[in-house]
mmCIF file of the N, C-alpha and C atoms, coordinates in Angstrom:
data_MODEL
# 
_entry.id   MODEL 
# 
loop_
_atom_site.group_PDB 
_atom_site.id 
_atom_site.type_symbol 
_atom_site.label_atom_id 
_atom_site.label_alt_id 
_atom_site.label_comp_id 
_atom_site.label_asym_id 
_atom_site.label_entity_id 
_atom_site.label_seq_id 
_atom_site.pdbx_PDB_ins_code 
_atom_site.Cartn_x 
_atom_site.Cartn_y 
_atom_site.Cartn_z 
_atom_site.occupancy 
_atom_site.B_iso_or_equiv 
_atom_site.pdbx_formal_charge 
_atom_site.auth_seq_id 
_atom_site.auth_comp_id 
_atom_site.auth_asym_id 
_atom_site.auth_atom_id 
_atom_site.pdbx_PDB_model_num 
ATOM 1   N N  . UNK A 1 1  ? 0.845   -1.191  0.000   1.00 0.00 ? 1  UNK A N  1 
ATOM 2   C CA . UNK A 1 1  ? 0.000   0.000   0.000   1.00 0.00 ? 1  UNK A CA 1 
ATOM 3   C C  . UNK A 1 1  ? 0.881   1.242   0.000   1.00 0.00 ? 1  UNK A C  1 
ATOM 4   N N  . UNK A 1 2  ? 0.725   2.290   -0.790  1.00 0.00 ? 2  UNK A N  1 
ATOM 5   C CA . UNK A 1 2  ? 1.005   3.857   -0.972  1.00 0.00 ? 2  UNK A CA 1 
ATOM 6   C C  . UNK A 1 2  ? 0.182   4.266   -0.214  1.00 0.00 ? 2  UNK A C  1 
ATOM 7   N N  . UNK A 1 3  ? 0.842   5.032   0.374   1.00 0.00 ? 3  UNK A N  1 
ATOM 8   C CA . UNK A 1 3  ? 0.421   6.261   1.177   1.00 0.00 ? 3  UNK A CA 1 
ATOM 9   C C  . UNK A 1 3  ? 0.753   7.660   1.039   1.00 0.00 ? 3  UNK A C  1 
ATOM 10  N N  . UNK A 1 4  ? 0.247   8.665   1.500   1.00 0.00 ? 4  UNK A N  1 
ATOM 11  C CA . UNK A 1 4  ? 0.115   10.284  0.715   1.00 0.00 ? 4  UNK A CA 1 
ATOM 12  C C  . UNK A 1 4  ? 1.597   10.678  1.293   1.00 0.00 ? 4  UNK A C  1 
ATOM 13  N N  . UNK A 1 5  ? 2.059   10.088  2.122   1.00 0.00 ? 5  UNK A N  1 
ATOM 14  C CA . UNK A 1 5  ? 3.242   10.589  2.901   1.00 0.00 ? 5  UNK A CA 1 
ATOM 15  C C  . UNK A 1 5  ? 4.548   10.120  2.148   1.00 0.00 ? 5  UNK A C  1 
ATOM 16  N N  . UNK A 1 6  ? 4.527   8.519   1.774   1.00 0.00 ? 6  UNK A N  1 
ATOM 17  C CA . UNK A 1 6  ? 5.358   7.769   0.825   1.00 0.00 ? 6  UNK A CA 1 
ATOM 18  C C  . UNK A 1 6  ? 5.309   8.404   -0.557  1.00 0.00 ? 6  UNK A C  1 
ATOM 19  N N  . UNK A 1 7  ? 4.133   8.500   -1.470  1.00 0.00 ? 7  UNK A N  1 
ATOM 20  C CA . UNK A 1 7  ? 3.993   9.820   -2.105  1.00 0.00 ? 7  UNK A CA 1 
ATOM 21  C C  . UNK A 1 7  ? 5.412   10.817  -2.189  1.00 0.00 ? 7  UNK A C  1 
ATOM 22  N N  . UNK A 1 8  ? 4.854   11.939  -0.880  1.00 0.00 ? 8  UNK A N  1 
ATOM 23  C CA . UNK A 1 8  ? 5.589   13.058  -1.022  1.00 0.00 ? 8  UNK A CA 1 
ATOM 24  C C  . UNK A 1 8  ? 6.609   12.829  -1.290  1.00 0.00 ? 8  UNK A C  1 
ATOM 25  N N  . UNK A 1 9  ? 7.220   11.666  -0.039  1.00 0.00 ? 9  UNK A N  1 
ATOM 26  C CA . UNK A 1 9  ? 8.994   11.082  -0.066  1.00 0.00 ? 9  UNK A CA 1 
ATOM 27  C C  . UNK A 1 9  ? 9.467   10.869  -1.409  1.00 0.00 ? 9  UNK A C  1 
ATOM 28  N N  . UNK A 1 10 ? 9.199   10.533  -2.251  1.00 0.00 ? 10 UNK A N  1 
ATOM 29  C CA . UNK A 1 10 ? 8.845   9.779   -3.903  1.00 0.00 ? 10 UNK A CA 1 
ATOM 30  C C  . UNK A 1 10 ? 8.870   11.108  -4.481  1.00 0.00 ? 10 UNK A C  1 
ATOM 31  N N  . UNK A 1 11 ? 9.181   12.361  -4.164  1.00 0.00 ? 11 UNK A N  1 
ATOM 32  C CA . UNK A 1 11 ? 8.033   13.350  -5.039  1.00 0.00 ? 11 UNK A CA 1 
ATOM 33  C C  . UNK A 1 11 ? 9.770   14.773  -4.517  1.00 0.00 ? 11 UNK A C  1 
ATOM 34  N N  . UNK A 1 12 ? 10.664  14.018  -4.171  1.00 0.00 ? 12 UNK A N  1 
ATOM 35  C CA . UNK A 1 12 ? 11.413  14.635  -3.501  1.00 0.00 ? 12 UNK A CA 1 
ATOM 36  C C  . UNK A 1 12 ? 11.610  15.127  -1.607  1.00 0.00 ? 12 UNK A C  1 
ATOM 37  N N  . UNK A 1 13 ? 11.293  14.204  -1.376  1.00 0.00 ? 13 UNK A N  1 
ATOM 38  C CA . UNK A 1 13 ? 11.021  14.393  -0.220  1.00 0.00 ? 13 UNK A CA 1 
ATOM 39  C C  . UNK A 1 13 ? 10.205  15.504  0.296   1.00 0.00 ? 13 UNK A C  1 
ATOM 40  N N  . UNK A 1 14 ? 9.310   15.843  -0.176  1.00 0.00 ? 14 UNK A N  1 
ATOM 41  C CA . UNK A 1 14 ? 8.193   17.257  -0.491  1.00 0.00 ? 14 UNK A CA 1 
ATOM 42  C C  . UNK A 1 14 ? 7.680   17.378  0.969   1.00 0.00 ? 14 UNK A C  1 
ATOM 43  N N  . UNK A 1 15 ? 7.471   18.259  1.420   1.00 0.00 ? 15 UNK A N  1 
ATOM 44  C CA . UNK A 1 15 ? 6.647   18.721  2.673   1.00 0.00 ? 15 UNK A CA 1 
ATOM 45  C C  . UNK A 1 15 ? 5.493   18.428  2.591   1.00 0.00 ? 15 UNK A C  1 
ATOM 46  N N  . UNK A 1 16 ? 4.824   18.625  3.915   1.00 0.00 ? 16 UNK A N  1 
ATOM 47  C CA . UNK A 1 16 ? 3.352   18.641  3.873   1.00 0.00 ? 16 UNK A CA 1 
ATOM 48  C C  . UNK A 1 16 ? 3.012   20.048  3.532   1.00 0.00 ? 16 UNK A C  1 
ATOM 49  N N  . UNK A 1 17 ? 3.600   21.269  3.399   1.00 0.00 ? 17 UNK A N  1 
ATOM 50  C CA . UNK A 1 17 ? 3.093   22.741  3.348   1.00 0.00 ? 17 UNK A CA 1 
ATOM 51  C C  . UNK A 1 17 ? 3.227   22.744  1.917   1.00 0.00 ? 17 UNK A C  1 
ATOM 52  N N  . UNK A 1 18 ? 4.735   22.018  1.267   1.00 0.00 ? 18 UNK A N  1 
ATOM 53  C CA . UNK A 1 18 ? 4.422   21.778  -0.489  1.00 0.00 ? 18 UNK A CA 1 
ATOM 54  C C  . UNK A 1 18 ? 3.591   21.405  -0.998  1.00 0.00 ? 18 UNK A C  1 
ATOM 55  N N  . UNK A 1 19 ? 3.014   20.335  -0.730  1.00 0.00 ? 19 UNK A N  1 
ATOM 56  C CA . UNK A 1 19 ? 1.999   19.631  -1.396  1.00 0.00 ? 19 UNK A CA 1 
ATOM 57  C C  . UNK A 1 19 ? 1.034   20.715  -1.258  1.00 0.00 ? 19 UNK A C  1 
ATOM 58  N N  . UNK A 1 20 ? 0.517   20.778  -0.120  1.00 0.00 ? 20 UNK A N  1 
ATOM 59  C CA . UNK A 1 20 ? -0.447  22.059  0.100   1.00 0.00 ? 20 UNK A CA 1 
ATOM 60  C C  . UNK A 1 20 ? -0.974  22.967  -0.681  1.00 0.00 ? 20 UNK A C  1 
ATOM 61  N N  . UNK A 1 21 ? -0.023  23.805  -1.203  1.00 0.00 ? 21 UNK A N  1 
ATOM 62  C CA . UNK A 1 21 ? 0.589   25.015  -1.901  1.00 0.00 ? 21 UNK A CA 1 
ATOM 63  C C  . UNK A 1 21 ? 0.469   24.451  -3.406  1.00 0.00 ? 21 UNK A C  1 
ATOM 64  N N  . UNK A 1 22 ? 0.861   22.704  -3.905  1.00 0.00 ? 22 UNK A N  1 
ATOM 65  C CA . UNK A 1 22 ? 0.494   22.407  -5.022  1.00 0.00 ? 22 UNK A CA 1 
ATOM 66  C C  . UNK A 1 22 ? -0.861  22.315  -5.489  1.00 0.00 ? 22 UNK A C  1 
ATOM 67  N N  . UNK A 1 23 ? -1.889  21.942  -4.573  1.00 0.00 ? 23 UNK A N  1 
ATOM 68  C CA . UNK A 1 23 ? -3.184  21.572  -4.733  1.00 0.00 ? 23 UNK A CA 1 
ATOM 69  C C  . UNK A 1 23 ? -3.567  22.374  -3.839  1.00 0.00 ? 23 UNK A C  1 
ATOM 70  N N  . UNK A 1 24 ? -3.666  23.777  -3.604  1.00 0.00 ? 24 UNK A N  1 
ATOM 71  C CA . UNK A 1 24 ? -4.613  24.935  -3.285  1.00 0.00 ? 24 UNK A CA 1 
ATOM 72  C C  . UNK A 1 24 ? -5.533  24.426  -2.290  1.00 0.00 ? 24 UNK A C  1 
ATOM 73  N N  . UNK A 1 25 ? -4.630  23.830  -0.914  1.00 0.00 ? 25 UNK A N  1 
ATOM 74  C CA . UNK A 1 25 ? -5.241  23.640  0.364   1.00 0.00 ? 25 UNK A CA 1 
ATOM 75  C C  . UNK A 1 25 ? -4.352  24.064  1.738   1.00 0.00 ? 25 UNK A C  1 
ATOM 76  N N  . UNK A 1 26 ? -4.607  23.052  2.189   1.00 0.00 ? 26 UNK A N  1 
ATOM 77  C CA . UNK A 1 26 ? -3.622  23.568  3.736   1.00 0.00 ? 26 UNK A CA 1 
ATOM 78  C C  . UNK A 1 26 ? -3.019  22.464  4.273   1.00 0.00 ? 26 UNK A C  1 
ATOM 79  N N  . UNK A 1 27 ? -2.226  22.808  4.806   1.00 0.00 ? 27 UNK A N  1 
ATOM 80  C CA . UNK A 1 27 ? -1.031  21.977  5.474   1.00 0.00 ? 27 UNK A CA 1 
ATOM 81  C C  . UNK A 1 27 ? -1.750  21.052  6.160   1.00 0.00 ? 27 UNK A C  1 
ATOM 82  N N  . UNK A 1 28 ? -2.393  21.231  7.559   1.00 0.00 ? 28 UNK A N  1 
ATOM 83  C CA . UNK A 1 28 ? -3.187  21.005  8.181   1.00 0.00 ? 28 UNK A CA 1 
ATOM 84  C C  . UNK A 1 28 ? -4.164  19.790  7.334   1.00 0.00 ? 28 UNK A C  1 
ATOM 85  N N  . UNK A 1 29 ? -4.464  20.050  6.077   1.00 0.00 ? 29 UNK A N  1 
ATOM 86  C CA . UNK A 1 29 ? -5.624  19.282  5.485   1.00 0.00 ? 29 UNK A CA 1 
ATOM 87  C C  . UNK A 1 29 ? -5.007  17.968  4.598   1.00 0.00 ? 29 UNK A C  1 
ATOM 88  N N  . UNK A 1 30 ? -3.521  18.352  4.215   1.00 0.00 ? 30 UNK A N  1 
ATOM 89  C CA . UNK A 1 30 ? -2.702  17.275  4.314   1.00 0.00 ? 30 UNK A CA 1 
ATOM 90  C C  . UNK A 1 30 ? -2.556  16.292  5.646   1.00 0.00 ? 30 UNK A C  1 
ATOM 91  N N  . UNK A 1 31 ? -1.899  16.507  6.113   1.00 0.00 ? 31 UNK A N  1 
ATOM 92  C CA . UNK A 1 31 ? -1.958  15.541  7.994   1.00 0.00 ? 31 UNK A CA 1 
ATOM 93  C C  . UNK A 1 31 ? -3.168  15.312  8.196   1.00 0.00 ? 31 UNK A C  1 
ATOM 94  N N  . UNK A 1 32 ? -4.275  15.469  7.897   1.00 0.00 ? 32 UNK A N  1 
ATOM 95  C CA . UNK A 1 32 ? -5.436  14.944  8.164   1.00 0.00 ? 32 UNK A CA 1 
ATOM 96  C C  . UNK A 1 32 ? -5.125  14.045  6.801   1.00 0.00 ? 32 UNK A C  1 
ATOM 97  N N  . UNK A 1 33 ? -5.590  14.226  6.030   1.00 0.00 ? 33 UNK A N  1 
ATOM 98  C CA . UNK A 1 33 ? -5.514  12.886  4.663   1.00 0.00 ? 33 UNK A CA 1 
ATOM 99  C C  . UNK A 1 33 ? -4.771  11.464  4.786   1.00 0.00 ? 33 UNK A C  1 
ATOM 100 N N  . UNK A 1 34 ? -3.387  12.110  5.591   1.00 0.00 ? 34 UNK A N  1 
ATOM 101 C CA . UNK A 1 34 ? -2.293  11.458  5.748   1.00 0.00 ? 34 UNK A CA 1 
ATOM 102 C C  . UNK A 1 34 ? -2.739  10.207  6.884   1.00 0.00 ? 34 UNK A C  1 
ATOM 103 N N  . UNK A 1 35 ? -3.827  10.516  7.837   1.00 0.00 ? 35 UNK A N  1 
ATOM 104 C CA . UNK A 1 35 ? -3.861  10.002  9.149   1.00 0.00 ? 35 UNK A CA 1 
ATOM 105 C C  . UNK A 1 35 ? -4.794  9.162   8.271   1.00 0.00 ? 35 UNK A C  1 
ATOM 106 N N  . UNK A 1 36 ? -5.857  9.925   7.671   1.00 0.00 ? 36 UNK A N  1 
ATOM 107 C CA . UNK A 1 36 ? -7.227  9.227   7.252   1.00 0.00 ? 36 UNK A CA 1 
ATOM 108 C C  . UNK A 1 36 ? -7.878  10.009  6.024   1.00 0.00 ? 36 UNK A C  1 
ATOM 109 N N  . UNK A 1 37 ? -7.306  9.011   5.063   1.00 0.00 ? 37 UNK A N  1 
ATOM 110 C CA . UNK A 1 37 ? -7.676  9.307   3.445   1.00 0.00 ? 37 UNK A CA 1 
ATOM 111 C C  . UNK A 1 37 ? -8.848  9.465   3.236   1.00 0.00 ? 37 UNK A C  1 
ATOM 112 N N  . UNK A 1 38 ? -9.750  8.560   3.561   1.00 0.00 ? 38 UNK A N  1 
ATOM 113 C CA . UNK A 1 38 ? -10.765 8.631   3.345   1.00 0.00 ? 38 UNK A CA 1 
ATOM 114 C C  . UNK A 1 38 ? -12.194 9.703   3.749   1.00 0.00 ? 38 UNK A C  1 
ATOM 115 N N  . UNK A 1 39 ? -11.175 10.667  4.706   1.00 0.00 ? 39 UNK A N  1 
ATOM 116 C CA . UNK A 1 39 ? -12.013 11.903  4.779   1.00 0.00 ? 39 UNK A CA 1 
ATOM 117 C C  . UNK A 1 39 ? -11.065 12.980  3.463   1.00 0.00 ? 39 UNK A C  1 
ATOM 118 N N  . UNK A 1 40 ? -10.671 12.837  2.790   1.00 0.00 ? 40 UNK A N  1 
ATOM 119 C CA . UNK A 1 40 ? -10.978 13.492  1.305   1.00 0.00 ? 40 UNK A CA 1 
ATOM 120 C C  . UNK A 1 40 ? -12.076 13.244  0.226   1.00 0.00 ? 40 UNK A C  1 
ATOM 121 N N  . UNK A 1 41 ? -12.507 14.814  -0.100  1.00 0.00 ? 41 UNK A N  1 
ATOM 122 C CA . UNK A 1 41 ? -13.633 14.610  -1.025  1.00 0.00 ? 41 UNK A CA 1 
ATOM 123 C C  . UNK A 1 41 ? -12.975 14.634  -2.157  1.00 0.00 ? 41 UNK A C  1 
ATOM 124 N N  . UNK A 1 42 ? -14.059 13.606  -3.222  1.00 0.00 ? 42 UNK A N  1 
ATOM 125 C CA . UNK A 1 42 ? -13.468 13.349  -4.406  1.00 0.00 ? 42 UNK A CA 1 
ATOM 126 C C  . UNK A 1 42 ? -12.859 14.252  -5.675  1.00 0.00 ? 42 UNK A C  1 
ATOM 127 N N  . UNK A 1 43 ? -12.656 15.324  -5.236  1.00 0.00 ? 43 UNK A N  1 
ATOM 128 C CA . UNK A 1 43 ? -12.479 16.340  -6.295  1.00 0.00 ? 43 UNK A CA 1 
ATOM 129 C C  . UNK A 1 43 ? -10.731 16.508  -5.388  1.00 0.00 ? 43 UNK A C  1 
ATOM 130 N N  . UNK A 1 44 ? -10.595 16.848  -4.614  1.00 0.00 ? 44 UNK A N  1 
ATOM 131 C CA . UNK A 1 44 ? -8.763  16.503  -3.826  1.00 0.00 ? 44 UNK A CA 1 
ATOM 132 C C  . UNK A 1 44 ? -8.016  15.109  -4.060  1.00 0.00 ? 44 UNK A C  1 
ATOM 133 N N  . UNK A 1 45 ? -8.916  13.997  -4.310  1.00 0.00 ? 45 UNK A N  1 
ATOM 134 C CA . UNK A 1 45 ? -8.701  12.301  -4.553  1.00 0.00 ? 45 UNK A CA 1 
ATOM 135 C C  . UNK A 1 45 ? -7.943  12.799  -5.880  1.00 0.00 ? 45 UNK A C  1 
ATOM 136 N N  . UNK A 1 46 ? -8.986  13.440  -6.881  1.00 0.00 ? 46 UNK A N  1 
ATOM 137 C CA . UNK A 1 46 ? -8.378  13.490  -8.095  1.00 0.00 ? 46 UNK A CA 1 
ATOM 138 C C  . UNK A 1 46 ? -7.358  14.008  -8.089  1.00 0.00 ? 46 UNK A C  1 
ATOM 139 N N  . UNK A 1 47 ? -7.068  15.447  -7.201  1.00 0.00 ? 47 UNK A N  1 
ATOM 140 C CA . UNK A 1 47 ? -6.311  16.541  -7.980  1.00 0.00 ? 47 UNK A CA 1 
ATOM 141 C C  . UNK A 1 47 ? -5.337  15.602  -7.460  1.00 0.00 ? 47 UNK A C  1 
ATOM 142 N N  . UNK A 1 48 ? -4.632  15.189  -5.673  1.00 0.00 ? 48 UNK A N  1 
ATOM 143 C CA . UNK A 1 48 ? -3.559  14.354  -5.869  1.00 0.00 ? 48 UNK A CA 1 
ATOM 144 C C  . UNK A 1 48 ? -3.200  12.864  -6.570  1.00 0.00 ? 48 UNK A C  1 
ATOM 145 N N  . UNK A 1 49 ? -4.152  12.235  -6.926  1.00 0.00 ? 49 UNK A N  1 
ATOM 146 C CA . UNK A 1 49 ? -4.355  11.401  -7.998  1.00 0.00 ? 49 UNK A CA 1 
ATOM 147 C C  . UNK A 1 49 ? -3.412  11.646  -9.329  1.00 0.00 ? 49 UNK A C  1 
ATOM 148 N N  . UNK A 1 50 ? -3.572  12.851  -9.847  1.00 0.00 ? 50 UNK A N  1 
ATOM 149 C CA . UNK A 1 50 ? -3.282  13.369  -11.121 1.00 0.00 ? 50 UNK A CA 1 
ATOM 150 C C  . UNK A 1 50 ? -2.023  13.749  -10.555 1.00 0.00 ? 50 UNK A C  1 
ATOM 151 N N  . UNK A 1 51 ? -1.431  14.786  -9.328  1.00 0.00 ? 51 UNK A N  1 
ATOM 152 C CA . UNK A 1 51 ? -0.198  15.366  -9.364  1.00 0.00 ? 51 UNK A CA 1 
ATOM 153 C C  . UNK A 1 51 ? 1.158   14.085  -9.011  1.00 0.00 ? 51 UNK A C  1 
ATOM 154 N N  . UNK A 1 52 ? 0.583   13.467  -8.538  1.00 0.00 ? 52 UNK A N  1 
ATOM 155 C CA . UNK A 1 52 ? 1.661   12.106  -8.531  1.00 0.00 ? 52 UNK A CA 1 
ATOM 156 C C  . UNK A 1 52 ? 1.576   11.115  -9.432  1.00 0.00 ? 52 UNK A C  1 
ATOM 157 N N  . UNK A 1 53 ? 0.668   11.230  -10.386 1.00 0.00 ? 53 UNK A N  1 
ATOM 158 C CA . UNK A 1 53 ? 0.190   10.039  -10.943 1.00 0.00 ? 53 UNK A CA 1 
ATOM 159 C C  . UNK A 1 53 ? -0.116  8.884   -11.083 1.00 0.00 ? 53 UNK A C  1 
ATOM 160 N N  . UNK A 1 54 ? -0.515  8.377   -9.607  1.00 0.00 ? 54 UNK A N  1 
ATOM 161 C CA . UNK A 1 54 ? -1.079  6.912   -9.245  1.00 0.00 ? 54 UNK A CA 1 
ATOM 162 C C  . UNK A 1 54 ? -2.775  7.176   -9.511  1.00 0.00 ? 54 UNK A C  1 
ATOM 163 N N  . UNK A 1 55 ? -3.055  5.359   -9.381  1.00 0.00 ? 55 UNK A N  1 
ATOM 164 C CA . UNK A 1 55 ? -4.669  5.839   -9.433  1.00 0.00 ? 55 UNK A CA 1 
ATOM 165 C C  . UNK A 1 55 ? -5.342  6.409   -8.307  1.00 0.00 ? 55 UNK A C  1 
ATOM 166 N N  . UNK A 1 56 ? -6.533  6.168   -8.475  1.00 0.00 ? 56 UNK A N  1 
ATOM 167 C CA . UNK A 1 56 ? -7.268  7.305   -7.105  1.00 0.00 ? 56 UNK A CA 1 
ATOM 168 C C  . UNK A 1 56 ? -6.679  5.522   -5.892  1.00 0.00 ? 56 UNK A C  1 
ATOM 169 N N  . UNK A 1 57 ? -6.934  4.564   -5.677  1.00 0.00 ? 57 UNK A N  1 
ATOM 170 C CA . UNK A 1 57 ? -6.870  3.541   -5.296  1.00 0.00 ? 57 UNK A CA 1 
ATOM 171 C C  . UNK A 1 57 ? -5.729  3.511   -4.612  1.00 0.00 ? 57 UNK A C  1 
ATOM 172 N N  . UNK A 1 58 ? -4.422  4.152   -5.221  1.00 0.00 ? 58 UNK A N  1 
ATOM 173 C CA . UNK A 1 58 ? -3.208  4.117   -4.534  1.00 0.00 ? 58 UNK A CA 1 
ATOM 174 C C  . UNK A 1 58 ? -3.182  5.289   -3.405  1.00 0.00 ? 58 UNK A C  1 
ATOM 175 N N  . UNK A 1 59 ? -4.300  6.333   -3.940  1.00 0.00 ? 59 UNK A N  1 
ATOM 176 C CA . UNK A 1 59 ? -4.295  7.357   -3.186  1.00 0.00 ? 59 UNK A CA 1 
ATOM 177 C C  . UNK A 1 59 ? -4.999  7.268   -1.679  1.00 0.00 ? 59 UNK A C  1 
ATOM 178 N N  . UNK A 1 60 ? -6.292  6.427   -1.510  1.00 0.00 ? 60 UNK A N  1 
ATOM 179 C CA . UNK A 1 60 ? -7.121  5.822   -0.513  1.00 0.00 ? 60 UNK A CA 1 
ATOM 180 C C  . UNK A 1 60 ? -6.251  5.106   -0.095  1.00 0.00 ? 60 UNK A C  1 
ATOM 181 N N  . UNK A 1 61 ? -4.997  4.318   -0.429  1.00 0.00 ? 61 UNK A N  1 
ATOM 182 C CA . UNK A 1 61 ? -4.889  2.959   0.156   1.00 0.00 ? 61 UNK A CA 1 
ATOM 183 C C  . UNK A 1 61 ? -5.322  2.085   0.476   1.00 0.00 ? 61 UNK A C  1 
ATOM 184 N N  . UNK A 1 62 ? -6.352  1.760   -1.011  1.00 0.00 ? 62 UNK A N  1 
ATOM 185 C CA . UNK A 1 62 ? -6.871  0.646   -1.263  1.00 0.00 ? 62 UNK A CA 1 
ATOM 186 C C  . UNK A 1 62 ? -5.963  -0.589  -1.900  1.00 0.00 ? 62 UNK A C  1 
ATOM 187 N N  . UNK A 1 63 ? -6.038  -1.735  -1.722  1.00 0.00 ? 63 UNK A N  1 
ATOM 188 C CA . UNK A 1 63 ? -5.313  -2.953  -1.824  1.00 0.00 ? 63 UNK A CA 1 
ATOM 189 C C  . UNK A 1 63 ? -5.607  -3.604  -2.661  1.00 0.00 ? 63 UNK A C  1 
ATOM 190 N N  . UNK A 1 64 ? -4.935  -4.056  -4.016  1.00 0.00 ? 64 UNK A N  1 
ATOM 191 C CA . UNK A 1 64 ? -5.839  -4.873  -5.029  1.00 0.00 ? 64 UNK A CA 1 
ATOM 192 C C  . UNK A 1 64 ? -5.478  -6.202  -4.629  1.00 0.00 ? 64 UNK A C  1 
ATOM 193 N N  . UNK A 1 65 ? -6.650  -6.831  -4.525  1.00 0.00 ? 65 UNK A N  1 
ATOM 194 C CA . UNK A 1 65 ? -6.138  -8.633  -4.405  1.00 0.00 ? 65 UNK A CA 1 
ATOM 195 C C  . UNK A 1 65 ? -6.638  -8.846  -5.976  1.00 0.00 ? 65 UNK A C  1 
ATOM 196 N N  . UNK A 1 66 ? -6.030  -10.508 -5.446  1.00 0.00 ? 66 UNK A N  1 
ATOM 197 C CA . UNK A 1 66 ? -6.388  -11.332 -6.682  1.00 0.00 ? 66 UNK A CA 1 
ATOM 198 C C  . UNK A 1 66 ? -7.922  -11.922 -6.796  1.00 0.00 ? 66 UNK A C  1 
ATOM 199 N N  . UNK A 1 67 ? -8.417  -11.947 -7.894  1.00 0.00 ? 67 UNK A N  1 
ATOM 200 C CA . UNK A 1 67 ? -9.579  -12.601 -8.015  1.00 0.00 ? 67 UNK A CA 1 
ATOM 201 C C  . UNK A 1 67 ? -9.584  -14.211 -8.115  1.00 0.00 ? 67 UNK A C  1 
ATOM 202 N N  . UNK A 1 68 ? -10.226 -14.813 -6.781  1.00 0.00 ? 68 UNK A N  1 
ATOM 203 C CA . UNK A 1 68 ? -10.439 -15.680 -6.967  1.00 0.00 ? 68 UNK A CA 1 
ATOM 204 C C  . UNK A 1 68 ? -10.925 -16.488 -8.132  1.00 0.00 ? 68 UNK A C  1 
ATOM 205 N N  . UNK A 1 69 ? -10.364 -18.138 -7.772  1.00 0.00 ? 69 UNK A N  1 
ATOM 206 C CA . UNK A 1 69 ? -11.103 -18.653 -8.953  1.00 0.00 ? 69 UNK A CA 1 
ATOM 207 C C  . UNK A 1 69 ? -12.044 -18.644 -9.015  1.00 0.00 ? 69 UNK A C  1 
ATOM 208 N N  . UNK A 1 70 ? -13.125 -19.081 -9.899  1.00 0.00 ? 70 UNK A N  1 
ATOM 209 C CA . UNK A 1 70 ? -14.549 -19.425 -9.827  1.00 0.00 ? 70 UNK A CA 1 
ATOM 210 C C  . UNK A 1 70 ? -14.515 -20.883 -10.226 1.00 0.00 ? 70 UNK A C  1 
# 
């Protein structure tokens, strides 16, 4: 699993006030994402979605398994 923090590290070791400042929010609203993704609304999913370029999935830290057989 990716996380928004592993991200930044990946991204130059980027701050939480950088990122911020990239996607027209707040520091503060980073460290919240960071703790718990899933209080981002889907229009911030995208924008960091798009500025790192993983899917939205890597961005939630959602987990792809394998599909069982049938």
């Amino acid at each position: 699993m990716v996380g928004i923090a592993e991200l930044r590290a990946r991204k130059g070791k980027m701050s939480q006030r950088e990122l911020a400042e990239k996607l027209g929010t707040t520091q503060t609203s980073i460290s919240n994402w960071e703790k718990d993704p899933l209080s981002m609304n889907a229009s911030n999913i995208v924008k960091m979605a798009i500025f790192f370029g993983v899917s939205s999935d890597d961005i939630l830290g959602i987990e792809k398994k394998e599909k069982a057989p049938v």
